[in-house]
C-alpha positions in Angstrom: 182.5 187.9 -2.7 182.6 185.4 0.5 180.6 185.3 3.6 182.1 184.8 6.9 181.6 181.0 6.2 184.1 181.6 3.6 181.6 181.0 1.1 180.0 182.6 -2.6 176.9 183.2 -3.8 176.3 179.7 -4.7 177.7 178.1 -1.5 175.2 180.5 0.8 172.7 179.3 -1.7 173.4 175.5 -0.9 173.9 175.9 2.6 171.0 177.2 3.2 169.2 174.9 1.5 170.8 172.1 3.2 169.7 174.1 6.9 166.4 173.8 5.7 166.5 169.9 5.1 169.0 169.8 8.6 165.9 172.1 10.3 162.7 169.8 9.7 165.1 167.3 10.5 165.1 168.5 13.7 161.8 169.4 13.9 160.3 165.7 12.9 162.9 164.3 16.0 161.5 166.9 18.4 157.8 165.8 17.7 159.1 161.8 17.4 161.9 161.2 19.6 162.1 163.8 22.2 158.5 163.7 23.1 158.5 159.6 22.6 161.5 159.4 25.0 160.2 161.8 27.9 157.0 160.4 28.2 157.8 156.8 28.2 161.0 157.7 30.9 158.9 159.8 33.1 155.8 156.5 32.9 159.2 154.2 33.8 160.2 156.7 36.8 157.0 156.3 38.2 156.4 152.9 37.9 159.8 152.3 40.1 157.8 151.6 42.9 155.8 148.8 41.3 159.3 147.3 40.9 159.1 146.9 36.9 160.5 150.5 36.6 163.7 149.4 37.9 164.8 147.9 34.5 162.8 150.2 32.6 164.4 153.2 33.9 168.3 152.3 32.8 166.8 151.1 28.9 164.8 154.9 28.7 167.7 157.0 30.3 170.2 155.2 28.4 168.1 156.1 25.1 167.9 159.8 25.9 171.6 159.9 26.5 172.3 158.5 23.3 169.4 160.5 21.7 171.7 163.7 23.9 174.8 162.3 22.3 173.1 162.4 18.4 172.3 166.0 19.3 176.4 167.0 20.4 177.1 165.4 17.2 174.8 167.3 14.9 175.8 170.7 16.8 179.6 170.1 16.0 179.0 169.0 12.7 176.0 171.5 11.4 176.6 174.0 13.4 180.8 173.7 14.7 179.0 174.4 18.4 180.9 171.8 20.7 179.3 170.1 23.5 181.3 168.3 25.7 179.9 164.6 27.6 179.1 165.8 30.9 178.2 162.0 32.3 179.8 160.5 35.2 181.5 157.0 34.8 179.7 154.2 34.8 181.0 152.2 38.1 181.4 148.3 37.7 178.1 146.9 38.5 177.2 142.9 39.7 175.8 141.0 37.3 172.6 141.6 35.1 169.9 141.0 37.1 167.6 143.1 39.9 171.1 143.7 41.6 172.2 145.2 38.2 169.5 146.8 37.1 169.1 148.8 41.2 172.6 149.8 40.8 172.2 151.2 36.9 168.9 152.8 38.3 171.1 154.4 41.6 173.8 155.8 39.0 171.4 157.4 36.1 169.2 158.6 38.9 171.6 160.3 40.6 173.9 161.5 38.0 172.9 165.8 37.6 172.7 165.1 33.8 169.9 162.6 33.3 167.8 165.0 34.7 169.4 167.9 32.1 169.0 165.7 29.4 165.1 164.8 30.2 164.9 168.9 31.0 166.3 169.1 27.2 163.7 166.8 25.9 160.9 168.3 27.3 161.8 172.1 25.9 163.5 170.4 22.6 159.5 169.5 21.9 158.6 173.1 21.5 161.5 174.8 20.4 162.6 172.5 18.4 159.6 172.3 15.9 159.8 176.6 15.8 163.7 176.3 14.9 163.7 173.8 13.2 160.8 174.8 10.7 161.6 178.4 10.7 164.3 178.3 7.9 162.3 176.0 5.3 159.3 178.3 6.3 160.9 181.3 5.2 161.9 180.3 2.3 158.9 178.3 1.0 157.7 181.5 2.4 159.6 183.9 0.0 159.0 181.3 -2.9 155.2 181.7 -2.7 155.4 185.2 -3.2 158.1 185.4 -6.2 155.9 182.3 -8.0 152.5 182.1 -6.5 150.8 185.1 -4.9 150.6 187.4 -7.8 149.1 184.8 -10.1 146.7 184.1 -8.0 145.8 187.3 -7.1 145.4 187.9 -11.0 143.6 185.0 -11.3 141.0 185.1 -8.5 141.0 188.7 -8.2 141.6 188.4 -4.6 144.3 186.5 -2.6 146.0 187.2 0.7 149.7 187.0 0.5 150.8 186.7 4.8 150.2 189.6 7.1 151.3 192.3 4.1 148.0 192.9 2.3 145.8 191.2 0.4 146.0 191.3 -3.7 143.0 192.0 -4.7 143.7 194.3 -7.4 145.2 193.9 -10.5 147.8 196.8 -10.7 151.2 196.9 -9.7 150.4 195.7 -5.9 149.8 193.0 -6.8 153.3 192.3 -7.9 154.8 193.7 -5.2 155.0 190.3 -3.6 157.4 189.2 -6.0 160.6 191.5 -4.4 158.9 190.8 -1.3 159.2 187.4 -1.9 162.7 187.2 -3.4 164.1 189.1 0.1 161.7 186.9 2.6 163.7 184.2 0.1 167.2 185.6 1.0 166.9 186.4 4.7 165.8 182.6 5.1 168.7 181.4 3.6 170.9 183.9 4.7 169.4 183.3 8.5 169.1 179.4 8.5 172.1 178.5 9.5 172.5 181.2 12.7 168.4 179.9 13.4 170.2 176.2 13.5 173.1 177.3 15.8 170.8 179.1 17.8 169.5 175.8 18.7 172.7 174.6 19.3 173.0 176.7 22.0 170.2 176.0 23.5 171.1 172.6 23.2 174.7 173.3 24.5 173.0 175.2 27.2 171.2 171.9 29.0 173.5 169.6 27.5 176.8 170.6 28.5 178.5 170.4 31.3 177.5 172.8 34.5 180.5 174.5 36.3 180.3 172.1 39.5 180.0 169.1 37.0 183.2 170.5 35.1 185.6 170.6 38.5 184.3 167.7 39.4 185.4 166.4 36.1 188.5 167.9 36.3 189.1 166.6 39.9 188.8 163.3 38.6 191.0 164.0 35.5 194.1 164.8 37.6 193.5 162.2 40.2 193.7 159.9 37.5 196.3 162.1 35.9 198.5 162.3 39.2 198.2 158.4 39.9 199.6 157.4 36.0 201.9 159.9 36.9 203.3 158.4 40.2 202.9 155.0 38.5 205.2 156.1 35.7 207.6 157.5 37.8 207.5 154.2 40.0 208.5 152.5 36.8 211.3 154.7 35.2 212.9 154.4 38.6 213.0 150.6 38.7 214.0 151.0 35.0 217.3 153.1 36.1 218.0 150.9 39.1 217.3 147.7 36.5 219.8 149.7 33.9 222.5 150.6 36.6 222.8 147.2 38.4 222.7 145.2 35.3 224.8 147.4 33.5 227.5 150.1 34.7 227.2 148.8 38.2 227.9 145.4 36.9 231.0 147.0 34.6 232.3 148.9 37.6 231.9 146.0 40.0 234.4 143.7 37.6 236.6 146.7 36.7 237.3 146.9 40.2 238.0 142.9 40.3 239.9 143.3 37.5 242.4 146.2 38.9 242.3 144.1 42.1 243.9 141.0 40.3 246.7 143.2 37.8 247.9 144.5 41.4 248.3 140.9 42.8 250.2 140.2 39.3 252.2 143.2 38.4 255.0 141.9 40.6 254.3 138.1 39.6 253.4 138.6 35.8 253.5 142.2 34.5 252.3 141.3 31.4 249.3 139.4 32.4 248.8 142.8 34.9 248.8 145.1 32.1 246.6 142.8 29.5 244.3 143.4 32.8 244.9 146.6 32.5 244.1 146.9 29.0 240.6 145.3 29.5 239.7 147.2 32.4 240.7 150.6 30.9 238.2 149.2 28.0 235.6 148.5 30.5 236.1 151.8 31.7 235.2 153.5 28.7 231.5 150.8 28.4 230.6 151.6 31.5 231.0 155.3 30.8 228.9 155.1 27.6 226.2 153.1 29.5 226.3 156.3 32.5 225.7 158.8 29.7 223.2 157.4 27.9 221.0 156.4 31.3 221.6 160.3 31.6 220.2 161.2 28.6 217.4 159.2 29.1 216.3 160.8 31.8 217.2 164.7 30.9 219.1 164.4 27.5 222.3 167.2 27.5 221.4 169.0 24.3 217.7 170.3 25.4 219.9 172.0 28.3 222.6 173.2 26.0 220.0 174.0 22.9 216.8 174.2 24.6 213.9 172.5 23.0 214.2 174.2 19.7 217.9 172.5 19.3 216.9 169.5 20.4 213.8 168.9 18.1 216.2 170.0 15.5 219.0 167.5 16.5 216.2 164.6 16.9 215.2 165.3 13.3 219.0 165.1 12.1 218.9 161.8 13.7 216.0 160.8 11.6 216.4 157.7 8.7 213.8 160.3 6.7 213.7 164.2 5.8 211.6 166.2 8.5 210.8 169.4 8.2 211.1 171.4 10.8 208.8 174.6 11.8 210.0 176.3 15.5 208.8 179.5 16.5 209.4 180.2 20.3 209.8 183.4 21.5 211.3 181.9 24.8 211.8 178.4 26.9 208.8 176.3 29.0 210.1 175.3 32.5 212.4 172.0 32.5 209.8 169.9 33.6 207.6 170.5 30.9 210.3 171.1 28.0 211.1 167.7 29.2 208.1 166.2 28.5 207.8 168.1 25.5 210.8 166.9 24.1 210.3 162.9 24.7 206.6 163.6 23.4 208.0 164.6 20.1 210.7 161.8 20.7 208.4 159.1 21.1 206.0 160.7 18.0 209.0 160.3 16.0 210.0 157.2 16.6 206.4 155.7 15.6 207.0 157.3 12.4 210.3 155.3 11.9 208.9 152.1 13.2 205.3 152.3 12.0 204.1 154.5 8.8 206.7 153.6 6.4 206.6 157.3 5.6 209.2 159.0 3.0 208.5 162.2 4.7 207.9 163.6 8.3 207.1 167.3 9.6 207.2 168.7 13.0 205.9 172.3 14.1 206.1 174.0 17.5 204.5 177.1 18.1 203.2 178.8 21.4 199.3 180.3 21.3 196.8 181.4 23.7 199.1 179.8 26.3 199.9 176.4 25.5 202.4 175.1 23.6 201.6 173.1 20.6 203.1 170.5 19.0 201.7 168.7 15.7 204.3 166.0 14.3 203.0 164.6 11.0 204.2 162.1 8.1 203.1 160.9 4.4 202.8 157.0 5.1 200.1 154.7 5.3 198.1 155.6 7.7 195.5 153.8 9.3 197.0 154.1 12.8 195.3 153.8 15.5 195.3 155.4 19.3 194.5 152.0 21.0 197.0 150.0 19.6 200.6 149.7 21.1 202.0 152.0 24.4 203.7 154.6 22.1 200.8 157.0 21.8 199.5 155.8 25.6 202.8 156.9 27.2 203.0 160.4 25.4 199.5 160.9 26.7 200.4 160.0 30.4 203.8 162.1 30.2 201.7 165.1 28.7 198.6 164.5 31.1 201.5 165.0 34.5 201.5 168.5 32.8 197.6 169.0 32.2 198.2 168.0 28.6 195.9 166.7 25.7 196.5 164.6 22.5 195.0 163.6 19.4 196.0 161.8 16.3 193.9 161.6 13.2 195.5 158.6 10.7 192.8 157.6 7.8 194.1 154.6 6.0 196.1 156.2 2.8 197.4 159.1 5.5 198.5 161.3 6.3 198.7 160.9 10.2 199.1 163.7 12.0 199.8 163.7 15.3 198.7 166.9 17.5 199.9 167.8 21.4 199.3 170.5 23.7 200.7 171.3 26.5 199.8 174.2 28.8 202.4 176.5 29.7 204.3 179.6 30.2 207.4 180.8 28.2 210.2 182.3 30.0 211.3 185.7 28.4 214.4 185.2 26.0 216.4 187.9 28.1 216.1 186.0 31.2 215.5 182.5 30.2 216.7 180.2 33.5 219.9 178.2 33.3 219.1 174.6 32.6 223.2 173.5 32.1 225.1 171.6 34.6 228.4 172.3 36.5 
């Protein structure tokens, strides 16, 4: 039998246990850190007019925010409660000294969530100590009534076992503590871990974002967003003009020269004319090859043909490796963003040719809770990183145009494992738009 943690008898029994240790923990840093940290910021805030608070302030804020960020951590990783940053950018500031030190007092100060985080360390001292002790008091609780009350009570003839009763006799009641014990002993390590994500949430609820901080976050997301986006655009333009004048335009311009002098020459020398011929009709054909594939650079034939499902499958074909391939879509994105999608996956597999020395790829596409998902993953090396190169950095500014996220996990050893979203609707298969050409 499993819990809802997908665990047995054993697991629940180790979990708990490990709450406990997680809970005092947590109590000990309430009593330590978060009392430490709000005293000695709220002593720096007022000593700001006596001037030393302005580069007191900046060291004590900065050391709740990381003592905040240990918090977000723990609640993901103890708990799975996720907390996202809520912090404002830090804007360039001049220097190191009092000019600094005012301008990182101005943007802690006024940034919403230093004053959530101090609210969280003030109400962390409290409620953290009761949450955090509750589970190992339960259970040490229990324990003392399975292994210690009745003994006692035997042996002194009179012992007081919690609020229940006291032993005093020497009967069965006295050993009524011991299934007493044993369920006190199960509830607390049945309970410990909802008592420690209950002070997730707490700590989720002053910690997180607020809804005005959110838009405002988001504003700035898509202003940056939109301005990568324009910039991108800016440069695949200069890239076509770069391709068409140095290329077909430069083909087409000495075709045209080249017709020009096998007409002054057909009556003159018709063989010279029609070797002219010859290389122009050759030229032709280039500069045709050149046009079609600055075309499919820019909206590749087969995704309007065969949608994005063909045209995953047709990259994969195309592939030096086997890649398995797992589509389900019950119907087409717009073009815009089965565009992006499609050069996404492009560019993912093309740093699995050029960088993972990988014997084996995957891709799958599915479409849940309104976003389509993408996860392209391979068996090589690993030990990528997101930083490094402009492969990863331009699939995240193509998917960000469309609201998109990325993330790639890559230990050393692999697998890496490339995973994309993008939000979207799917147009019903029975009247999916016409994305062909005349």
């Amino acid at each position: 039998m499993t819990d809802e943690f997908g665990e047995g008898p054993g697991g629940r029994v180790e979990r708990g246990l490990l709450t406990c240790v997680r809970g005092l923990v947590q109590a000990v840093l309430s009593q330590t850190a978060c009392l430490a940290l709000f005293i000695v910021t709220v002593l720096s805030i007022a000593f700001l007019p006596l001037g030393v608070g302005v580069f007191l302030v900046p060291v004590t804020l900065l050391a709740v925010r990381g003592l905040a960020d240990q918090q977000r951590r723990w609640a993901l990783e103890w708990s799975g409660v996720r907390i996202p940053v809520p912090y404002r950018p830090a804007p360039r500031f001049d220097g190191k000294g009092l000019i600094g030190s005012l301008q990182r007092c101005k943007w802690l100060l006024s940034d919403p969530a230093s004053w959530r985080d101090l609210l969280w360390a003030l109400v962390n001292v409290p409620l953290g100590l009761v949450l955090g002790l509750l589970p190992a008091c339960l259970v040490v609780y229990g324990l003392e009534g399975v292994f210690v009350a009745p003994w006692i009570g035997h042996v002194t003839g009179g012992y007081g076992y919690g609020p229940f009763w006291p032993l005093s006799d020497y009967g069965v009641l006295a050993w009524l503590s011991v299934p007493i014990g044993a369920l006190v002993t199960l509830f607390g390590l049945r309970a410990g871990p909802r008592i420690l994500r209950g002070h997730a949430l707490f700590t989720r609820s002053l910690l997180a974002p607020t809804r005005q901080a959110e838009l405002a976050s988001r504003v700035r997301r898509l202003t940056e967003t939109r301005s990568d986006t324009v910039d991108a655009q800016a440069a695949e333009l200069r890239r076509i003009e770069r391709d068409l004048h140095d290329g077909a335009q430069a083909r087409l311009a000495a075709l045209g020269m080249s017709i020009g002098l096998a007409e002054d020459l057909m009556k003159r020398d018709p063989e010279a004319a029609q070797r002219l011929l010859a290389e122009a009709r050759e030229a032709s054909g280039v500069a045709l090859a050149e046009l079609r594939d600055l075309v499919r650079g820019i909206h590749p034939p087969v995704l309007a043909e065969r949608g994005l499902d063909g045209a995953v499958r047709a990259l994969a074909l195309a592939l030096p490796l086997p890649v398995d391939v797992d589509i389900e879509l019950p119907g087409r994105p717009h073009a815009p963003v089965e565009s992006a999608a499609y050069f996404a996956i492009a560019e993912a597999f093309a740093n699995v040719v050029k960088h993972s020395a990988a014997g084996h790829a995957w891709a799958r596409l599915r479409h849940e809770g309104g976003a389509l998902s993408m996860v392209v993953g391979d068996d090589g090396i690993g030990g990528a990183e997101s930083g490094r190169g402009t492969g990863l950095r331009g699939i995240e500014r193509r998917l960000a145009a469309f609201d998109g996220t990325i993330v790639m996990t890559s230990p050393v050893g692999g697998p890496t494992v490339v995973t994309m979203e993008l939000p979207c609707e799917l147009s019903s298969p029975r009247t999916l738009p016409s994305y062909g050409t005349d």
